[in-house]
C-alpha positions as a Markdown table, in Angstrom:
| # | Residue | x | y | z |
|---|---|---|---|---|
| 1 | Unk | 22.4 | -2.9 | 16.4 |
| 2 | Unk | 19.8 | -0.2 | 17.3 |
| 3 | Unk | 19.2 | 0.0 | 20.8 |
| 4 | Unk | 15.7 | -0.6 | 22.2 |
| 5 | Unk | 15.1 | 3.0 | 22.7 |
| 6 | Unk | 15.1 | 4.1 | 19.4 |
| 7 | Unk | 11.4 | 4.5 | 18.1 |
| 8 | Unk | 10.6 | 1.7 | 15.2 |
| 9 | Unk | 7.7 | 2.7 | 12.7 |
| 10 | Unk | 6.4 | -0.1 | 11.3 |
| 11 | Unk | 3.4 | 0.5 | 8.2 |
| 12 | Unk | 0.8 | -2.5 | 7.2 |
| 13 | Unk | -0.6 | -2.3 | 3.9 |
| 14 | Unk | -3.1 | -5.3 | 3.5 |
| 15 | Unk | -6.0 | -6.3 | 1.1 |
| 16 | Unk | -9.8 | -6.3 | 3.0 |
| 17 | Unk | -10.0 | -10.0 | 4.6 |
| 18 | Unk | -6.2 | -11.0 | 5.1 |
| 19 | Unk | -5.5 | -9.5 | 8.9 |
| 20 | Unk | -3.9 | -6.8 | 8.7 |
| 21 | Unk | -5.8 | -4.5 | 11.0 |
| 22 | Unk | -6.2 | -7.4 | 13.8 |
| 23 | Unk | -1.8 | -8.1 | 13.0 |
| 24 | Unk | -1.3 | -4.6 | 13.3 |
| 25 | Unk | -3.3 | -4.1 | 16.6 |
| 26 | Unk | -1.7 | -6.6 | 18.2 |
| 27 | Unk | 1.9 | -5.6 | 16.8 |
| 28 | Unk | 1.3 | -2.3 | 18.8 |
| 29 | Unk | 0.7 | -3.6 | 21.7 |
| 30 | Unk | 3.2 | -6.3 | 21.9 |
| 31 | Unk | 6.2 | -3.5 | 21.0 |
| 32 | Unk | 4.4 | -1.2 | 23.6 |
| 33 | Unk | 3.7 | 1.3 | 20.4 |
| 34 | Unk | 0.9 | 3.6 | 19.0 |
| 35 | Unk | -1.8 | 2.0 | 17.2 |
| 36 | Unk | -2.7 | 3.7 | 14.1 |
| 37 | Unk | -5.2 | 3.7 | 11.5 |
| 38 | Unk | -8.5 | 5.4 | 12.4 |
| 39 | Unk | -7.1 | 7.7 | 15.0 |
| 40 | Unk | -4.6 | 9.2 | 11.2 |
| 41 | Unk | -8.5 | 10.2 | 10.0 |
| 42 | Unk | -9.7 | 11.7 | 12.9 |
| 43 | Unk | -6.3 | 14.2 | 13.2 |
| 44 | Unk | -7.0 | 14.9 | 9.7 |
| 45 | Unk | -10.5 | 16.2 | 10.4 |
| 46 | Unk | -9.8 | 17.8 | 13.1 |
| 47 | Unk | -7.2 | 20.2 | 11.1 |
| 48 | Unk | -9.2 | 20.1 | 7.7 |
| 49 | Unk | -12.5 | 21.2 | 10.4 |
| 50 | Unk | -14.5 | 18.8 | 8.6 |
| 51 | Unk | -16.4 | 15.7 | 10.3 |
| 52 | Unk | -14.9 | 11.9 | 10.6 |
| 53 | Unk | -17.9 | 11.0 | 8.8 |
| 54 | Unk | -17.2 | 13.3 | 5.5 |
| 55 | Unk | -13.5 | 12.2 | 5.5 |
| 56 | Unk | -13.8 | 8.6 | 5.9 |
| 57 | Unk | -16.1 | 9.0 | 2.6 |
| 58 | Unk | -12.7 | 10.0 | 1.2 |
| 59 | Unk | -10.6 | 8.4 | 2.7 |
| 60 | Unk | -8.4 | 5.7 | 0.2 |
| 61 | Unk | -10.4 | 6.2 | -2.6 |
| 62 | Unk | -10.0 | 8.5 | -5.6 |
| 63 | Unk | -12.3 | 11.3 | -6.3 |
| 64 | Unk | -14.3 | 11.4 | -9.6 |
| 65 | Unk | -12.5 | 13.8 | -12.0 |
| 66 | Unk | -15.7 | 15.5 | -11.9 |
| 67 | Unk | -15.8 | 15.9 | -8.0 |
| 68 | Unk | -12.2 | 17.1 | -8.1 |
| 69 | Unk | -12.7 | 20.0 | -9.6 |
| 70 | Unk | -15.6 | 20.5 | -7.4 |
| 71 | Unk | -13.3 | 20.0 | -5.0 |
| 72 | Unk | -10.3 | 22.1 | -6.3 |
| 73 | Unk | -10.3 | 25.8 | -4.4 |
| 74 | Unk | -10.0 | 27.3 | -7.6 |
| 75 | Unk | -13.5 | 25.8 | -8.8 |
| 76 | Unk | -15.5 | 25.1 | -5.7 |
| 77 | Unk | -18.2 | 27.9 | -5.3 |
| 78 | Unk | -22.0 | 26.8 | -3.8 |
| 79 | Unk | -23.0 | 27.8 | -7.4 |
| 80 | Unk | -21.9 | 24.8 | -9.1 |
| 81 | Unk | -24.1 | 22.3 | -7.0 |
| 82 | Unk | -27.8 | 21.9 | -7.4 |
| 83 | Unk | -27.8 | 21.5 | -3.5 |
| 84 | Unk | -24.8 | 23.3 | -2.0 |
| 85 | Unk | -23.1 | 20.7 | -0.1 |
| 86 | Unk | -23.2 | 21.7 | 3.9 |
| 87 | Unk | -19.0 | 20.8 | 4.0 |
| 88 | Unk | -16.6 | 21.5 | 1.3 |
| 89 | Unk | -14.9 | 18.9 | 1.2 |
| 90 | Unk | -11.2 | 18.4 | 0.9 |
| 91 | Unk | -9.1 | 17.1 | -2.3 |
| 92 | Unk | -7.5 | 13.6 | -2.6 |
| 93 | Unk | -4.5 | 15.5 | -2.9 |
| 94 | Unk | -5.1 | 17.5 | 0.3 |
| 95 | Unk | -6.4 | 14.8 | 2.4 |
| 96 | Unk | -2.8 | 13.2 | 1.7 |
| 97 | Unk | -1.1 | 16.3 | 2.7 |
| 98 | Unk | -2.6 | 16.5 | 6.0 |
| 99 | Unk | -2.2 | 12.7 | 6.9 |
| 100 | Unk | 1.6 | 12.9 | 5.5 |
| 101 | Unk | 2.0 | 16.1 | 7.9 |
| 102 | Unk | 0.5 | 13.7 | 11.1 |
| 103 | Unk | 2.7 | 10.6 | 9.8 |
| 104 | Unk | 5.8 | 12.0 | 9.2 |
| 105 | Unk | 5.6 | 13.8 | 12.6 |
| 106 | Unk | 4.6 | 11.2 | 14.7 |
| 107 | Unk | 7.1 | 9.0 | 13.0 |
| 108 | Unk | 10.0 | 11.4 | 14.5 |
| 109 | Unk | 9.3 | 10.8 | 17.6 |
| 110 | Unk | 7.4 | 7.7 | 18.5 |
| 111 | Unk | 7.2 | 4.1 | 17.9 |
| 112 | Unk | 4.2 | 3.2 | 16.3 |
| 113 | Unk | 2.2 | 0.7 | 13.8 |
| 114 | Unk | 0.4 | 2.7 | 10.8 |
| 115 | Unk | -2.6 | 0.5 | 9.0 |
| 116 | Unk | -3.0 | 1.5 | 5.1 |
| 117 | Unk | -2.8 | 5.6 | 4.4 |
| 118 | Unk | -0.1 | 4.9 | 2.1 |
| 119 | Unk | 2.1 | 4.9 | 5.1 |
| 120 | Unk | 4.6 | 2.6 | 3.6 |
| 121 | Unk | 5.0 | 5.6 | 0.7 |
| 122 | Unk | 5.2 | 8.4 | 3.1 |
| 123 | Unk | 8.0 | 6.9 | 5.6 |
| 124 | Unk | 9.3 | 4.3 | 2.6 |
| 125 | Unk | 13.4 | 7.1 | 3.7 |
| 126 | Unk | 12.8 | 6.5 | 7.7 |
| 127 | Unk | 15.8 | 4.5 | 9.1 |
| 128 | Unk | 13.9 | 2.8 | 10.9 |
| 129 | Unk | 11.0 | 1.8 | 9.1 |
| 130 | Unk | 9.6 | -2.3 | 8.3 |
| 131 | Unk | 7.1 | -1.6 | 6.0 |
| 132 | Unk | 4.6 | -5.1 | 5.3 |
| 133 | Unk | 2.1 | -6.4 | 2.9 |
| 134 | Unk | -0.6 | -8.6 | 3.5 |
| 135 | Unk | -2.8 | -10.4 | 1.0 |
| 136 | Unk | -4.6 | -13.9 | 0.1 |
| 137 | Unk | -6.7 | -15.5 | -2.2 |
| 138 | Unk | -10.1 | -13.5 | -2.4 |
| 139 | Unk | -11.9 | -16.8 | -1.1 |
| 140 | Unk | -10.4 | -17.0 | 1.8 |
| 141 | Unk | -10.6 | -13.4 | 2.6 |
| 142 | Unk | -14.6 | -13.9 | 1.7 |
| 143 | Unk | -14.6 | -16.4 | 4.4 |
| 144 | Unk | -12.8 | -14.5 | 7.0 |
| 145 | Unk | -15.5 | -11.0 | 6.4 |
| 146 | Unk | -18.5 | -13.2 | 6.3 |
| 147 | Unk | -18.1 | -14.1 | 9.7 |
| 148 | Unk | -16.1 | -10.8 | 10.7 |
| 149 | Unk | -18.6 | -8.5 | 9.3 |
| 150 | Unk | -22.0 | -11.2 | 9.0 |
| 151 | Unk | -22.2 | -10.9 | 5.6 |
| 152 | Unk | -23.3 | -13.4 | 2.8 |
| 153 | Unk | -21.0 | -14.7 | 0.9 |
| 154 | Unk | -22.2 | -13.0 | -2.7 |
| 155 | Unk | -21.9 | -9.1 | -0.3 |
| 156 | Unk | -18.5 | -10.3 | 0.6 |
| 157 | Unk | -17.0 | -11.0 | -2.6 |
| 158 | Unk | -18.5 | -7.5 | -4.0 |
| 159 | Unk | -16.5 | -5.6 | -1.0 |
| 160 | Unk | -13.3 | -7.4 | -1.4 |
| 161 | Unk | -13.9 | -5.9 | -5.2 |
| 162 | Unk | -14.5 | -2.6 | -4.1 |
| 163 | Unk | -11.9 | -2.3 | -1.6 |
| 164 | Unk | -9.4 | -3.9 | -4.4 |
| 165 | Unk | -10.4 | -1.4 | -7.0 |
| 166 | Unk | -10.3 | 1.7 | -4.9 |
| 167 | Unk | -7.3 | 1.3 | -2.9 |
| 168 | Unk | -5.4 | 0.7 | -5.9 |
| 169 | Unk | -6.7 | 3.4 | -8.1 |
| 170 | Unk | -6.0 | 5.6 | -5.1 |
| 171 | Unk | -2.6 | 4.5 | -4.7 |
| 172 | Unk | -1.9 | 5.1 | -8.2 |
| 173 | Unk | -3.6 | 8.2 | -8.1 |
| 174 | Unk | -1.4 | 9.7 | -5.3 |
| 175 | Unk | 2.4 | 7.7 | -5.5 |
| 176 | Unk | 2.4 | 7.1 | -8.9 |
| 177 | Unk | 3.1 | 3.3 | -8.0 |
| 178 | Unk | 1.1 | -0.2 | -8.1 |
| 179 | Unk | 0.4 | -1.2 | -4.5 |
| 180 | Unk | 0.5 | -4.5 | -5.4 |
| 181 | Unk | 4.0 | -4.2 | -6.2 |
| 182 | Unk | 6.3 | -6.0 | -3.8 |
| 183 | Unk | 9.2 | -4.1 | -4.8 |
| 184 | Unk | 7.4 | -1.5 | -2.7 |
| 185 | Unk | 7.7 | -3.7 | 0.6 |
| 186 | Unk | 10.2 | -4.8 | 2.7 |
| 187 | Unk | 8.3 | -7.8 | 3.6 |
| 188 | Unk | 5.1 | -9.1 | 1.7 |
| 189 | Unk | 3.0 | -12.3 | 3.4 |
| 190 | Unk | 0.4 | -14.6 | 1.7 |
| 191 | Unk | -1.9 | -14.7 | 4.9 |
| 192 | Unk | -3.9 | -17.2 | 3.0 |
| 193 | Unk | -1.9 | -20.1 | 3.5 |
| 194 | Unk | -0.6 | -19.6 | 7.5 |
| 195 | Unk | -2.3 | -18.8 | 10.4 |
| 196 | Unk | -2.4 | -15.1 | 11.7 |
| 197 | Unk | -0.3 | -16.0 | 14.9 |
| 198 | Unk | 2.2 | -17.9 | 12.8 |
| 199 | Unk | 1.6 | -14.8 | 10.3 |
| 200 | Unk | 2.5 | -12.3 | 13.2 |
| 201 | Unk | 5.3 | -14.3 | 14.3 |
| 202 | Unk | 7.4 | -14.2 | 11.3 |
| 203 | Unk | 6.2 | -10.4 | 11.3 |
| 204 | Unk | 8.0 | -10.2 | 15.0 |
| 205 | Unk | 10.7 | -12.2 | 14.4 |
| 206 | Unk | 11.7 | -10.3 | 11.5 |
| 207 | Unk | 11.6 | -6.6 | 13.4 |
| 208 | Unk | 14.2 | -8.8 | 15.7 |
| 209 | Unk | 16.4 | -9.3 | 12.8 |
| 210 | Unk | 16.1 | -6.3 | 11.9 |
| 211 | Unk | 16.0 | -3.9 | 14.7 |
| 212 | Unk | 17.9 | -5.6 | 17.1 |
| 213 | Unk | 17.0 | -7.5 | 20.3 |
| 214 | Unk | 13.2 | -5.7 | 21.0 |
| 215 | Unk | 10.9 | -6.3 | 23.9 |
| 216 | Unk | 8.1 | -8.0 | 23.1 |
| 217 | Unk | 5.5 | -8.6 | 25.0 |
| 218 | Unk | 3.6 | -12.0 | 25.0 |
| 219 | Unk | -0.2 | -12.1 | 24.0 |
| 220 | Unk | -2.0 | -15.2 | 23.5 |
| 221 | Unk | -4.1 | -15.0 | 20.3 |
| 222 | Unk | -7.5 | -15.9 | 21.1 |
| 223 | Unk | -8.3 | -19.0 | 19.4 |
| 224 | Unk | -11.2 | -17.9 | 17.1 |
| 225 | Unk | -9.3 | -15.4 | 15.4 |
| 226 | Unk | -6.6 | -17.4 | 14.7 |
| 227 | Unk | -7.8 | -18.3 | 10.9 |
């Protein structure tokens, strides 16, 4: 049994609409843990010295070949652009070294829940790592961003699409595997067809099995994110 002191890392990997961020938030907090997903982007700027802004541009999604070797430091001179860009910008490939350097050394130290940044790939040899995947049937992630993010039903549909496309091409792009895979998880959940508490439930009461006896701490769910 691993004892309660022993730091848990547990990664979220989740399609747009099916809860992962609101799951993972409230994961954190129940097991007293860091919270992270935007916070991984604004380390990485910091060391790259380039804005949040620029990076989140980047951030899960593959470069144009094009752009690459824009990007590459053995191409990128002001000369090749039109309009030299005010930032160079990093690579795909070096935006994924600097957030694997931030993982993997808060990881050693620290329990904490990472959303997306192929977290699941970068810690998949911790000990002491649950890594999850959550998905559902494009409608009913539609329904949960139209009223999340106000938008009409035909905007919703074209995000999910987006998001679907680019964080899988950048996935495959950087690990070389499908992130749809389940083989790549040690526990994938159809959010589609339970409620998120039920959903984060199941999510607890595995890290119990897992990990030992944890303290958790209680949170209601409010009621209108529930769905």
């Amino acid at each position: 049994m691993i004892q309660q002191t022993q730091p848990i890392i547990v990664t979220i990997s989740h399609q747009l609409g099916s809860g992962g961020r609101l799951i993972g938030e409230r994961l954190a907090a129940r097991l007293k843990a860091l919270y992270l997903d935007r916070e991984i982007l604004r380390r990485a700027a910091e060391e790259l010295k380039v804005s949040e802004e620029d990076l989140e541009s980047l951030d899960e999604k593959t470069t144009p070949l094009w752009q690459s070797i824009l990007l590459s430091s053995n191409y990128a001179s002001p000369m090749l652009f039109a309009t030299p860009p005010t930032t160079m910008l990093p690579s795909d490939q070096d935006l994924f070294k600097v957030e694997t350097k931030i993982i993997t050394h808060i990881a050693q130290k620290n329990s904490a829940v990472i959303v997306g940044r192929c977290g699941s790939f970068i810690l998949r040899d911790h000990p002491r790592h649950a890594s999850i995947y959550l998905y559902a049937d494009p409608s009913i992630r539609s329904q949960r961003i139209q009223v999340k993010d106000q938008l009409t039903a035909e905007n919703a549909i074209k995000a999910i699409q987006d998001s679907d496309k680019h964080r899988s091409h950048y996935v495959h792009n950087i690990t070389g595997s499908d992130w749809n895979d389940a083989r790549r998880y040690h526990l994938c959940i159809d959010s589609g067809i339970l409620e998120l508490p039920k959903i984060e439930n199941i999510i607890a009461n595995y890290l119990q099995s897992r990990f030992g006896t944890l303290e958790l701490i209680d949170i209601p769910f409010p009621a209108e994110m529930g769905k």
